[in-house]
C-alpha positions as CSV (number, residue, x, y, z in Angstrom):
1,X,41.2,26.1,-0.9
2,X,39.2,26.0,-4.0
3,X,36.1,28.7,-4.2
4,X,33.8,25.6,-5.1
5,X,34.2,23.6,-1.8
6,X,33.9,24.6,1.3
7,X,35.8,23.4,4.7
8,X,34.4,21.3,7.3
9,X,32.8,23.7,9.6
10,X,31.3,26.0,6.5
11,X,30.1,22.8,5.1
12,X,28.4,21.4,8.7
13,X,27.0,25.5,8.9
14,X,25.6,24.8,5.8
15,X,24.1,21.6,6.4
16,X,22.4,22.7,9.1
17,X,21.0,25.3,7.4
18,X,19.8,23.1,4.8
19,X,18.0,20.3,6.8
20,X,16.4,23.2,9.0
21,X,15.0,25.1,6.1
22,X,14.0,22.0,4.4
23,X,12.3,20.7,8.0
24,X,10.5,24.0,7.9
25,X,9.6,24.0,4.0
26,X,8.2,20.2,5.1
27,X,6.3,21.9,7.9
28,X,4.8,24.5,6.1
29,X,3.3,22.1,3.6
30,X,1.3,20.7,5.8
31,X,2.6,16.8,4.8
32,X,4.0,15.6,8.2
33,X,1.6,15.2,10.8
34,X,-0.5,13.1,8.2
35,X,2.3,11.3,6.4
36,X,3.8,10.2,10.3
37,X,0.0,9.0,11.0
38,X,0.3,7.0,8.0
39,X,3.7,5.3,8.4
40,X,2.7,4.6,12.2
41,X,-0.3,2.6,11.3
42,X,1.6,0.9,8.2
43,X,4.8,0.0,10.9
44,X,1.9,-0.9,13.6
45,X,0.1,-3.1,11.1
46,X,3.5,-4.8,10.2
47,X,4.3,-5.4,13.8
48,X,1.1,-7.5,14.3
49,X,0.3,-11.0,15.1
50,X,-2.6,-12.9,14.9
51,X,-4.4,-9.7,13.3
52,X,-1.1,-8.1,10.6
53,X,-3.2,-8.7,8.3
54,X,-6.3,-7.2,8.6
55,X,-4.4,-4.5,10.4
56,X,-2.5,-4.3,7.1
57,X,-5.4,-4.4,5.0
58,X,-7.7,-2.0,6.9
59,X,-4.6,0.7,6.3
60,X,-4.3,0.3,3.3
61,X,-7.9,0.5,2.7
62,X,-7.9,3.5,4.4
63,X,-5.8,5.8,1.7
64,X,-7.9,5.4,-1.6
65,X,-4.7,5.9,-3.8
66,X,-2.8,3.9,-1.6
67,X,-5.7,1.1,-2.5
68,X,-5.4,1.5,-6.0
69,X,-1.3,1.1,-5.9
70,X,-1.3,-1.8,-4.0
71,X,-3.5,-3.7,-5.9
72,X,-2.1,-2.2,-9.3
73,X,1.3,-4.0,-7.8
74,X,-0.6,-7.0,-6.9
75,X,-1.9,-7.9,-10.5
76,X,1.7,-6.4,-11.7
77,X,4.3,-8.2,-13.9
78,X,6.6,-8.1,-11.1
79,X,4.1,-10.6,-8.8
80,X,2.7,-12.5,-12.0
81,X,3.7,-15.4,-10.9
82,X,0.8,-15.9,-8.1
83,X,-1.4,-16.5,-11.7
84,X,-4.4,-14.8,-10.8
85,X,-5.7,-11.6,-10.8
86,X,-6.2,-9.7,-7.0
87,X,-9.1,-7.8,-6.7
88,X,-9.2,-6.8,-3.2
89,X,-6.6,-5.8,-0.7
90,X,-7.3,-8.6,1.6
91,X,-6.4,-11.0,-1.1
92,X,-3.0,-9.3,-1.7
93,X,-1.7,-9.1,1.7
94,X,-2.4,-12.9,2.1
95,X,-0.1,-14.1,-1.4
96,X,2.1,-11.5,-1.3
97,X,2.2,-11.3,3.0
98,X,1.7,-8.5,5.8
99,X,5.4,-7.0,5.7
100,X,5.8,-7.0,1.7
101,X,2.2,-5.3,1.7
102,X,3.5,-3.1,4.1
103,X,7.5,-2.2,2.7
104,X,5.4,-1.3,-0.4
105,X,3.2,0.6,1.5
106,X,6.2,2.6,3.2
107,X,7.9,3.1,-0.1
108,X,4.7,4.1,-2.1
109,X,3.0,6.5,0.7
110,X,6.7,7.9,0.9
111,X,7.3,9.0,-2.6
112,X,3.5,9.7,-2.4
113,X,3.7,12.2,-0.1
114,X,6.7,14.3,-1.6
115,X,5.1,14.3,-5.4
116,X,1.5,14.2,-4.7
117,X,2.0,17.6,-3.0
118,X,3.9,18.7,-5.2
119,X,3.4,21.3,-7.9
120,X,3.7,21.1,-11.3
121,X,7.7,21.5,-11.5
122,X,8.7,19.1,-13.8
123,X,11.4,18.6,-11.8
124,X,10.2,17.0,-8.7
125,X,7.4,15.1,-10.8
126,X,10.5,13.5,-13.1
127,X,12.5,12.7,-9.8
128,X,9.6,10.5,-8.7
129,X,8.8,8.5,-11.7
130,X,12.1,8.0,-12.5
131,X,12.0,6.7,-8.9
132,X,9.0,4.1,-9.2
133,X,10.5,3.0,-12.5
134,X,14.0,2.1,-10.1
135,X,11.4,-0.2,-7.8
136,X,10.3,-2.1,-11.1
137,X,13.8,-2.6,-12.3
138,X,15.3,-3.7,-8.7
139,X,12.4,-6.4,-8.5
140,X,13.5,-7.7,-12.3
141,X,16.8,-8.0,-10.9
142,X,16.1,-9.5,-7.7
143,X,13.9,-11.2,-9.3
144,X,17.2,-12.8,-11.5
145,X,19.2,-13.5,-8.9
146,X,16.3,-15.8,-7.1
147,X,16.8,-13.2,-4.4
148,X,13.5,-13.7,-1.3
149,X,13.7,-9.7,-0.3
150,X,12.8,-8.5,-3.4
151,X,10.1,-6.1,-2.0
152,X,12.6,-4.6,-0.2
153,X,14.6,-4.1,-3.2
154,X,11.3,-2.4,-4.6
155,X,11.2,-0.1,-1.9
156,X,15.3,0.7,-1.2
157,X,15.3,1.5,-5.3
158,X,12.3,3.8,-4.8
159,X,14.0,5.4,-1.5
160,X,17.5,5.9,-3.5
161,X,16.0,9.1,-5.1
162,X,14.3,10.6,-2.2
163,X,16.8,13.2,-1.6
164,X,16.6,14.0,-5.1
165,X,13.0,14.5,-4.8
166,X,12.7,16.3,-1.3
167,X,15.0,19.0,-2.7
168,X,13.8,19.4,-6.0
169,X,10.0,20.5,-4.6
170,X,10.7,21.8,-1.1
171,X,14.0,23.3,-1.9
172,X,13.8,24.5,-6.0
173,X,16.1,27.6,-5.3
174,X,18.9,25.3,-4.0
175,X,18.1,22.3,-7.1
176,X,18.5,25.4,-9.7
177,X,21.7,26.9,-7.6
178,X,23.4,23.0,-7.9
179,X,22.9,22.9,-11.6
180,X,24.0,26.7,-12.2
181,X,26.8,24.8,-10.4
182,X,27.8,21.5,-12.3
183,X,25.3,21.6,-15.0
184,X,21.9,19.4,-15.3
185,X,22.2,16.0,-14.7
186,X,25.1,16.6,-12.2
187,X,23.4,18.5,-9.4
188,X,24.6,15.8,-7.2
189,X,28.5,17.0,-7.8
190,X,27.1,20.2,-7.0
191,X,25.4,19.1,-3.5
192,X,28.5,19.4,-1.2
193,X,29.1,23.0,-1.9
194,X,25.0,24.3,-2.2
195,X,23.9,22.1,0.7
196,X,26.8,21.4,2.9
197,X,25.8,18.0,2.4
198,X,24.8,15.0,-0.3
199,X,21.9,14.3,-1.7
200,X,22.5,10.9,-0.3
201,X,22.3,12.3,2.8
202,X,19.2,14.4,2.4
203,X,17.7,11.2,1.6
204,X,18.4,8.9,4.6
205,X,18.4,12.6,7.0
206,X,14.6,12.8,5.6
207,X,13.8,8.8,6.1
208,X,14.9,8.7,9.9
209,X,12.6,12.1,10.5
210,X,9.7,10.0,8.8
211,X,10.5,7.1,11.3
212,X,11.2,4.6,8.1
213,X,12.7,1.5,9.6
214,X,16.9,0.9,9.9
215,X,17.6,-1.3,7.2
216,X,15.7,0.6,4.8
217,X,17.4,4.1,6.0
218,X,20.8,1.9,5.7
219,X,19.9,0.7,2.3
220,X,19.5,4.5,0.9
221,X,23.3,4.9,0.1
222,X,25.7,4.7,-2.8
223,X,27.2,0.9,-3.1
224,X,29.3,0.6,-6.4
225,X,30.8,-2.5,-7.7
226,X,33.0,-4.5,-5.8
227,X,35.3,-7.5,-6.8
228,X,33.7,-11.0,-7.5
229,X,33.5,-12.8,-4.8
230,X,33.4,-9.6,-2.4
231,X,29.3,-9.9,-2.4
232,X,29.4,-8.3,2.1
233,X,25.7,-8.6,3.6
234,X,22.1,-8.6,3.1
235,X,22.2,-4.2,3.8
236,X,25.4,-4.5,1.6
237,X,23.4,-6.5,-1.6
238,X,20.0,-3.9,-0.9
239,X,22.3,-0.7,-1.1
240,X,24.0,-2.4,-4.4
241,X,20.8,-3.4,-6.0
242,X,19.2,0.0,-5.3
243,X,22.3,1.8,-6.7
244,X,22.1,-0.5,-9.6
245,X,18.6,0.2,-9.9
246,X,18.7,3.7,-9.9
247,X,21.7,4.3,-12.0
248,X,19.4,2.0,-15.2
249,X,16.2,3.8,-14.2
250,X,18.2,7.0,-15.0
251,X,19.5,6.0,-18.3
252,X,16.1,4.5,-19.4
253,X,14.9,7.9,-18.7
254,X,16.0,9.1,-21.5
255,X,15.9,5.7,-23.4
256,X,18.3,6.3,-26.4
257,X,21.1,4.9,-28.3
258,X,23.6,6.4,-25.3
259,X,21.7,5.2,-22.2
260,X,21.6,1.4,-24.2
261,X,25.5,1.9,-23.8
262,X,24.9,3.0,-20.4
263,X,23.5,-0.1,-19.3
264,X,25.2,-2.2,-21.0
265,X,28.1,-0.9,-18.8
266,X,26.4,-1.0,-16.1
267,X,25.5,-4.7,-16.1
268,X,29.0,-5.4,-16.7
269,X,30.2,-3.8,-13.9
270,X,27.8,-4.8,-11.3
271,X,27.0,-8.2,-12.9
272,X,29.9,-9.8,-11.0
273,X,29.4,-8.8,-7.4
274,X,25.6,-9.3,-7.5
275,X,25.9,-13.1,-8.7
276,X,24.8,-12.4,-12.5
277,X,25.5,-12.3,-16.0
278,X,25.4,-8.9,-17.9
279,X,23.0,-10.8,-19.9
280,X,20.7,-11.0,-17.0
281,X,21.2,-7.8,-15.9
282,X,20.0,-6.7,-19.5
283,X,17.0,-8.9,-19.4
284,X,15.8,-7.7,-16.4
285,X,15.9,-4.0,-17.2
286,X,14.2,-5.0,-20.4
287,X,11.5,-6.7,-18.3
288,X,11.6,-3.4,-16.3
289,X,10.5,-1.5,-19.3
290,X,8.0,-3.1,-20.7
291,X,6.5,-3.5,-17.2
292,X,6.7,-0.1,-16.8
293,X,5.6,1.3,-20.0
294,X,2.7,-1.4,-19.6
295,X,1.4,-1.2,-15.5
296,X,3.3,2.1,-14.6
297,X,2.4,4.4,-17.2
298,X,5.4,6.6,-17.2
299,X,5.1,9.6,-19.6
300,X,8.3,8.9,-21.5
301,X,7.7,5.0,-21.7
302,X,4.4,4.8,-22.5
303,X,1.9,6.7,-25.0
304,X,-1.4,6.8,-26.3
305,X,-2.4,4.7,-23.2
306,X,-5.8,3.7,-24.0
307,X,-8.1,5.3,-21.4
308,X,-10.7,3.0,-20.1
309,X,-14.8,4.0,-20.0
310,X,-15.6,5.3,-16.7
311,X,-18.5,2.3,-15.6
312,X,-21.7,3.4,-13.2
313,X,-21.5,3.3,-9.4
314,X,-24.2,0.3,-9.3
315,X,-22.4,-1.2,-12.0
316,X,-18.8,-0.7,-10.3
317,X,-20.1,-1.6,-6.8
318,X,-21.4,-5.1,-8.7
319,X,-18.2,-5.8,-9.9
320,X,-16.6,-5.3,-6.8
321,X,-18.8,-7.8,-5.1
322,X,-18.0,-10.2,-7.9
323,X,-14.3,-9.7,-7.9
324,X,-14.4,-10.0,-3.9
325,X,-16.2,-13.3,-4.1
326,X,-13.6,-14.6,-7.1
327,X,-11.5,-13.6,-4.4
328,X,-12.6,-16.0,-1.7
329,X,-13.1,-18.6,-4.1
330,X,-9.2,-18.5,-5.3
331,X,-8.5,-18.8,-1.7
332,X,-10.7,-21.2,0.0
333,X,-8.6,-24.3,0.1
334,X,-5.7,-22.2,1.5
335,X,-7.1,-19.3,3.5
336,X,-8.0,-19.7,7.4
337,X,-11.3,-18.9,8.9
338,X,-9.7,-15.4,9.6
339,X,-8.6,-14.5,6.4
340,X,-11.8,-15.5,4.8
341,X,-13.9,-13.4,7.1
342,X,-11.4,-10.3,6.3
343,X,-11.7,-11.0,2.8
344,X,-15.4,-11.4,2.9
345,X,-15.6,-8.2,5.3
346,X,-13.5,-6.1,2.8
347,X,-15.5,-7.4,-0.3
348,X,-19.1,-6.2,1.0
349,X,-17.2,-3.1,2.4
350,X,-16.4,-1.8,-1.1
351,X,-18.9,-3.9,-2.7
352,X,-21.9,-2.1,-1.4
353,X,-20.3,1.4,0.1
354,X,-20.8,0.8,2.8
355,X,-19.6,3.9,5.5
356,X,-18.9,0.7,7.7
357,X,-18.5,-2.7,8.3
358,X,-18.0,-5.1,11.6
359,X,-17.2,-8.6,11.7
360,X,-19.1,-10.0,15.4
361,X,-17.8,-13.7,16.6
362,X,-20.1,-15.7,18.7
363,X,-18.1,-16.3,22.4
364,X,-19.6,-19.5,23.5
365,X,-17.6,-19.6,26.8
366,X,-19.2,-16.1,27.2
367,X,-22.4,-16.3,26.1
368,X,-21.8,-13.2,23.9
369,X,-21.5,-11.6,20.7
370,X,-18.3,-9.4,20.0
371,X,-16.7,-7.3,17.0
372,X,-13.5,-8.8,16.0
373,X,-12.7,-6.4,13.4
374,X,-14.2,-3.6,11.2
375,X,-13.6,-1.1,8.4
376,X,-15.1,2.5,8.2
377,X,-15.1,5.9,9.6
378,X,-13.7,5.8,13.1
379,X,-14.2,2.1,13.6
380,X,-11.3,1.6,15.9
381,X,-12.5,3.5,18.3
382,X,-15.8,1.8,18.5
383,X,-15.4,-1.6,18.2
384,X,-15.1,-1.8,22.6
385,X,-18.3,-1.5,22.4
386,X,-20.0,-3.6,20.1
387,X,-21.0,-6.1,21.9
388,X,-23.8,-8.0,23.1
389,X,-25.6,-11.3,25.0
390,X,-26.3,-14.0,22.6
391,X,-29.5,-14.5,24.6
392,X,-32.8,-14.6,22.5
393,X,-34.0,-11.0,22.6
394,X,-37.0,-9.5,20.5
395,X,-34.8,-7.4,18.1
396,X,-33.9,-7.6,14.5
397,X,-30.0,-8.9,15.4
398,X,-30.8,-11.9,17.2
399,X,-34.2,-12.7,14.4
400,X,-31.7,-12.6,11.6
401,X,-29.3,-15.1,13.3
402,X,-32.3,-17.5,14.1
403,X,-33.3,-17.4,10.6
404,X,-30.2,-17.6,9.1
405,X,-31.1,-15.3,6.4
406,X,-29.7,-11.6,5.2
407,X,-31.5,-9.0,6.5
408,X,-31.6,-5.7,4.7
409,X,-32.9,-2.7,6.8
410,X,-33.9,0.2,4.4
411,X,-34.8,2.4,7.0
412,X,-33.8,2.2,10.4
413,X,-34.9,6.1,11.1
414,X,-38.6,5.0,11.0
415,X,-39.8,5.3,15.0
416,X,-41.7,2.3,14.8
417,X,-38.8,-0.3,13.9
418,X,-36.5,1.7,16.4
419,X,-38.0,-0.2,19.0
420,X,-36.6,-3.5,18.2
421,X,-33.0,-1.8,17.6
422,X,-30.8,-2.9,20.8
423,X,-29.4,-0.5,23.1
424,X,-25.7,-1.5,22.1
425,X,-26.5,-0.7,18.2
426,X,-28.0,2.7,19.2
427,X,-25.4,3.8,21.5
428,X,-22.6,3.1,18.8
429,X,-23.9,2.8,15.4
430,X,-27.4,4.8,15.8
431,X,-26.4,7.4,13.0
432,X,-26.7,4.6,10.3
433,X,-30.4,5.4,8.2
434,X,-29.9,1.7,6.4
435,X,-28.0,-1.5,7.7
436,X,-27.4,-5.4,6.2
437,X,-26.8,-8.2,8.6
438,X,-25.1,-11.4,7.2
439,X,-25.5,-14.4,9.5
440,X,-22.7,-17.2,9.7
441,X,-24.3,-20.4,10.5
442,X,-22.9,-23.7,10.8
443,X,-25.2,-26.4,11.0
444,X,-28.4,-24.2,11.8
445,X,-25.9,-22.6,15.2
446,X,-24.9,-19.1,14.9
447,X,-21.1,-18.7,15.3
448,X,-20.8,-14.7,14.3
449,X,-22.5,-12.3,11.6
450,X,-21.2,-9.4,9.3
451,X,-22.6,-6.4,9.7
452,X,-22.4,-2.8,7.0
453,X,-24.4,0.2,7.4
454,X,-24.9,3.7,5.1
455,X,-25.1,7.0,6.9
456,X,-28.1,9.4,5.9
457,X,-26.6,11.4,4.1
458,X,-25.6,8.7,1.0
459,X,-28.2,7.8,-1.7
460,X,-30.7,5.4,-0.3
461,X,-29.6,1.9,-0.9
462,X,-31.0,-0.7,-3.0
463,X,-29.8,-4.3,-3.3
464,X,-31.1,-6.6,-6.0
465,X,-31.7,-10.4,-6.6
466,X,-27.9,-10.5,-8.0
467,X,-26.3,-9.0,-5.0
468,X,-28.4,-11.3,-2.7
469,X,-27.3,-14.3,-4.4
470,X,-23.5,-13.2,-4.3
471,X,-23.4,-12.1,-0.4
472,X,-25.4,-15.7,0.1
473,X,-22.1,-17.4,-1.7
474,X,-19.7,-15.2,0.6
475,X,-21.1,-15.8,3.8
476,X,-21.3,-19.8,2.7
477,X,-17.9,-19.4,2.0
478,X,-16.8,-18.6,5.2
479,X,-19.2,-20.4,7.0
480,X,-17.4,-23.6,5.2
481,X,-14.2,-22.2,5.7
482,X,-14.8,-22.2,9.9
483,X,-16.8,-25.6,9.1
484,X,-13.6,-26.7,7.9
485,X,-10.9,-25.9,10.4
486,X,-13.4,-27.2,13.5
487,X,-14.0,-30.5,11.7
């Protein structure tokens, strides 16, 4: 037997071994519990209905960098042909769709995770960009072939290198054994004999503990080239594309006159069984470069980025309300009543900080007022109770609805205006020091409001003649928007 392999039960010893330690190295990060949160609320959000999408967009919305990502994808190269810039989340899950929103989601929070904790080993930080940078070349490529699951293509690419990443942070000791091994740049010969197991499998053994679904998991294997003709099934053409993928995001890596060979062989030997020509091929991974270099921002693709001047809060919160309402107008003719109060909800949410937002619907058959959906700290758990009679009472909720005008509360602390605040607001929302109420009227009949509030302990809000005027064009939008489907 040769001294560099080892038999089948040394080598399924070792792999236990392995995929123990690394479950334990995982553990004693302390990524898991909220990484598994994360991809149960992304899976959750994907598995909804009537609501995926506000489902989709409130979890997003709920991981700042996950935020950011999203809508850096949205107003990508790879999804320029929607034509417009995105600037809220609400607006990318409805043109790009709840379950590519969310297979993005999955893929980004995943490589996320593993890098973001990571430390400053170039190792691990190299296996992760050179793993985003496979994403933006599989959707050039998918993008060729007029292929529909091209976000899935995005996120098998991204998931190809995930055994390369787990071991290179949690498991250094074993990354620098497998080079000692084979040399750098073939730990993966090395795998067998250091892990008891590929890196391949490290990958998809690490993708089923995170709960990531099937088809993905499937996907994250080695598919090489096959005869023409021979192109096998959807899981068959994801794990292809994904090898492909990764194979040209590791020659453009280094992006010399070798890797230009590399490629070049590489489209010719995958061209066939994926439906292209090598010249395709080529002109998608040259797509792929100049998207990444220009939206990506990978350290050996793109230098002296220009660094954009940090603006105010007020001024940023302005231009969030103004990019929220461009939003809505993009949308209007196409957007239901639904999507237009999530948009609207999301745009004031971010738009003024607030630490919450609720969207209430007027229940005629009912007689009352109930939250349909919400954003903000622990929301979820307290939108049950946010409800009320639509019944005239003497408090500041049902005055705003009969005047049909935003109401900005600067202080609701002060004991003499507590006594108009309802039982139901101070039971639930009582901690809020300032509020806004945004009634939706159609033809001079309440039929909901919005509602955002600021806990004491932010600066005291202000809102100006500007910001008025732009939450007055929001709520008309949406007012026109359920004006529109009723008619």
């Amino acid at each position: 037997m040769n001294s560099n392999t080892l038999s089948p039960v040394q080598a399924r010893a070792a792999a236990g071994a392995t995929l123990t330690l690394l479950w334990e190295r995982i553990g004693q990060h302390g990524d898991m519990p909220g990484f598994t949160r994360a991809i149960g609320a992304i899976l959750c959000a994907m598995r909804g209905e009537d609501d995926a999408q506000f489902n989709m967009t409130r979890t997003v919305l709920s991981d700042p960098v996950l935020t950011h990502k999203v809508l850096r994808l949205a107003n990508s190269g790879m999804y320029a042909a929607f034509g417009q810039r995105v600037s809220t989340v609400s607006r990318a899950v409805l043109v790009l769709g709840a379950d590519a929103i969310g297979h993005l989601a999955l893929g980004l929070k995943a490589i996320e995770d593993v890098a973001g904790s990571a430390s400053s080993a170039v190792s691990a930080h190299a296996e992760m960009e050179k793993a985003v940078l496979s994403g933006v070349v599989a959707r050039q490529i998918a993008d060729a072939g007029l292929r529909g699951d091209g976000e899935e293509a995005v996120v098998c690419a991204m998931l190809h290198s995930l055994g390369r990443m787990t071991v290179t942070y949690y498991l250094p000791e074993r990354w620098a054994a497998m080079q000692a091994h084979a040399g750098q740049g073939l730990e993966e010969q090395a795998a067998p004999a250091v892990l008891g197991l590929t890196l391949e499998d490290v990958g998809q053994a690490t993708a089923q503990r995170w709960g990531l679904p099937r088809r993905l998991v499937e996907s994250m294997r080695a598919s090489g080239p096959r005869s023409a003709g021979q192109t096998g099934a959807d899981g068959d053409w994801l794990a292809t594309v994904a090898t492909l993928a990764s194979r040209c995001a590791a020659a453009l890596w280094h992006d010399d006159d070798r890797s230009r060979a590399t490629l070049r062989a590489l489209a010719h030997s995958f061209g066939p069984v994926l439906g292209l020509q090598p010249g395709q091929i080529m002109g998608a991974v040259d797509l792929a470069r100049g998207a990444a270099a220009a939206q990506l921002s990978l350290a050996p693709l793109a230098k002296d980025v220009a660094v954009a001047p940090v603006p105010t809060v007020r001024a940023a919160l302005a231009r969030r309300i103004a990019d929220g309402v461009a939003d809505m107008r993009q949308a209007g003719g196409s957007a239901r009543p639904g999507q237009m109060v999530a948009m609207a909800l999301e745009t004031i949410y971010q738009g003024l900080g607030f630490t919450r937002a609720v969207a209430f619907r007027r229940h005629r058959q009912d007689a009352r007022y109930v939250a349909s959906m919400g954003l903000g700290e622990d929301i979820s758990a307290r939108l049950p109770a946010l409800h009320f009679d639509d019944s005239y009472l003497p408090d500041v909720f049902h005055a705003a609805l009969a005047s049909d005008r935003v109401i900005f509360i600067a202080n609701a602390c002060e004991p003499q205006f507590r006594r108009r605040l309802p039982a139901w607001w101070s039971a639930s929302l009582g901690q809020a020091r300032s509020f806004v109420i945004l009634p939706l009227c159609r033809n001079g009949q309440p039929v909901g409001f919005l509602y955002g509030d600021w806990v004491p302990d932010l600066p005291q809000p202000q809102l100006d003649q500007q910001q008025f005027a732009a939450l007055n064009e929001l709520r008309a939008m949406v007012v026109a928007s359920i004006a529109g489907r009723r008619a």
